[in-house]
C-alpha positions as CSV (number, residue, x, y, z in Angstrom):
1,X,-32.0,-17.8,0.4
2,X,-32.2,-14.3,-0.7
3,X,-30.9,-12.6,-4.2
4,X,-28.1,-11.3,-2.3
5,X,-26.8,-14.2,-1.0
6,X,-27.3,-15.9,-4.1
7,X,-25.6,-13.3,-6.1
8,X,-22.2,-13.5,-3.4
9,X,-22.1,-16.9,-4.1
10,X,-21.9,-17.1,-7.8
11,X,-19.8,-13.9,-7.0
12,X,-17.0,-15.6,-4.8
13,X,-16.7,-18.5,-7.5
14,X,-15.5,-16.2,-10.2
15,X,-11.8,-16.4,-10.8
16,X,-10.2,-13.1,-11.2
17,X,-7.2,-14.3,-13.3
18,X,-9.6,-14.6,-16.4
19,X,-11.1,-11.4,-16.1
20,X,-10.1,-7.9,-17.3
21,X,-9.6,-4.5,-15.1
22,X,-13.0,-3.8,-15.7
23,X,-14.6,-6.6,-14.9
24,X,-12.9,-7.1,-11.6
25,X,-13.7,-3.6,-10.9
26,X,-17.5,-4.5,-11.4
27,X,-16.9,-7.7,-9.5
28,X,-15.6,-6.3,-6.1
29,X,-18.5,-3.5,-6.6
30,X,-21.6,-6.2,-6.8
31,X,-19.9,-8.0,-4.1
32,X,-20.0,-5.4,-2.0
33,X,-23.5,-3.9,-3.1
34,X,-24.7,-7.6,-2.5
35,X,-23.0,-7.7,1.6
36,X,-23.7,-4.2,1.7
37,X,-27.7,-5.0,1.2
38,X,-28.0,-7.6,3.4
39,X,-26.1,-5.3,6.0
40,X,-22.6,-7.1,6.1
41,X,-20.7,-4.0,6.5
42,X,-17.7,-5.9,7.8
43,X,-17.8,-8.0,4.9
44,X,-18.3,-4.8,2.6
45,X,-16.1,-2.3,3.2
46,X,-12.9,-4.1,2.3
47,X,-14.6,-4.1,-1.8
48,X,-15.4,-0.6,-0.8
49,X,-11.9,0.4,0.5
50,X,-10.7,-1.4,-2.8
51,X,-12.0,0.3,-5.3
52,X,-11.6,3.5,-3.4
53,X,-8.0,3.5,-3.6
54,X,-8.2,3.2,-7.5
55,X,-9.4,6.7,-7.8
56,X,-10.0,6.3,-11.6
57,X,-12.6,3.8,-10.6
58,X,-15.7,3.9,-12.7
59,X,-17.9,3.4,-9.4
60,X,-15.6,6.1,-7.3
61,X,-18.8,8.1,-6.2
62,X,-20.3,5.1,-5.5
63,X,-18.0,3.8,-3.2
64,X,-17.7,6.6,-1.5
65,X,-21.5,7.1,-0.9
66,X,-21.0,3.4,0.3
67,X,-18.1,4.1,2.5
68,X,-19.2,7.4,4.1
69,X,-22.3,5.6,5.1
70,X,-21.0,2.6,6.5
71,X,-18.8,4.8,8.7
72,X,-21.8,7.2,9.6
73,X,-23.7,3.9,10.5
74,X,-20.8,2.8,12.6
75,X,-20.3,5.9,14.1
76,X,-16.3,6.2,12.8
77,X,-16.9,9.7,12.5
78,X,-12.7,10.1,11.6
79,X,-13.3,7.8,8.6
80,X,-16.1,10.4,7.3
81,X,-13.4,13.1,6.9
82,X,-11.2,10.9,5.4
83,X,-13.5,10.3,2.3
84,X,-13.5,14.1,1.4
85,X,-12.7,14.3,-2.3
């Protein structure tokens, strides 16, 4: 079992109702780094797209780093001009 998949797991047993803004912000972040590394991008992009739309998101450059190569990978070419700041 790798890091990653370690890592989802305690990830997905964390309970959002007990956490702050901030710390759900990090959560959906690691989640996706973590499917992101083990090249999950299905299971990615949807943490991604999250914290996307909250553009006062600490890990907003991030994400869209994240994003913009996911959809370069995939070859959604109209996502790519989407993510222009």
């Amino acid at each position: 079992m790798s890091l990653y998949t370690e890592a989802i797991d305690f990830l997905e047993m964390t309970d959002v109702l007990f956490l702050s803004n901030e710390q759900n912000e990090t959560v959906q972040f690691e989640k996706g780094v973590s499917y992101f590394s083990q090249k999950k991008f299905d299971n990615a992009s949807p943490y991604f797209k999250s914290l996307y739309q909250l553009k006062s998101s600490r890990y907003n450059a991030d994400v869209t780093y994240y994003l913009g190569f996911i959809s370069f990978a995939e070859k959604k070419f109209e996502t790519l001009k989407s993510l222009k700041s």
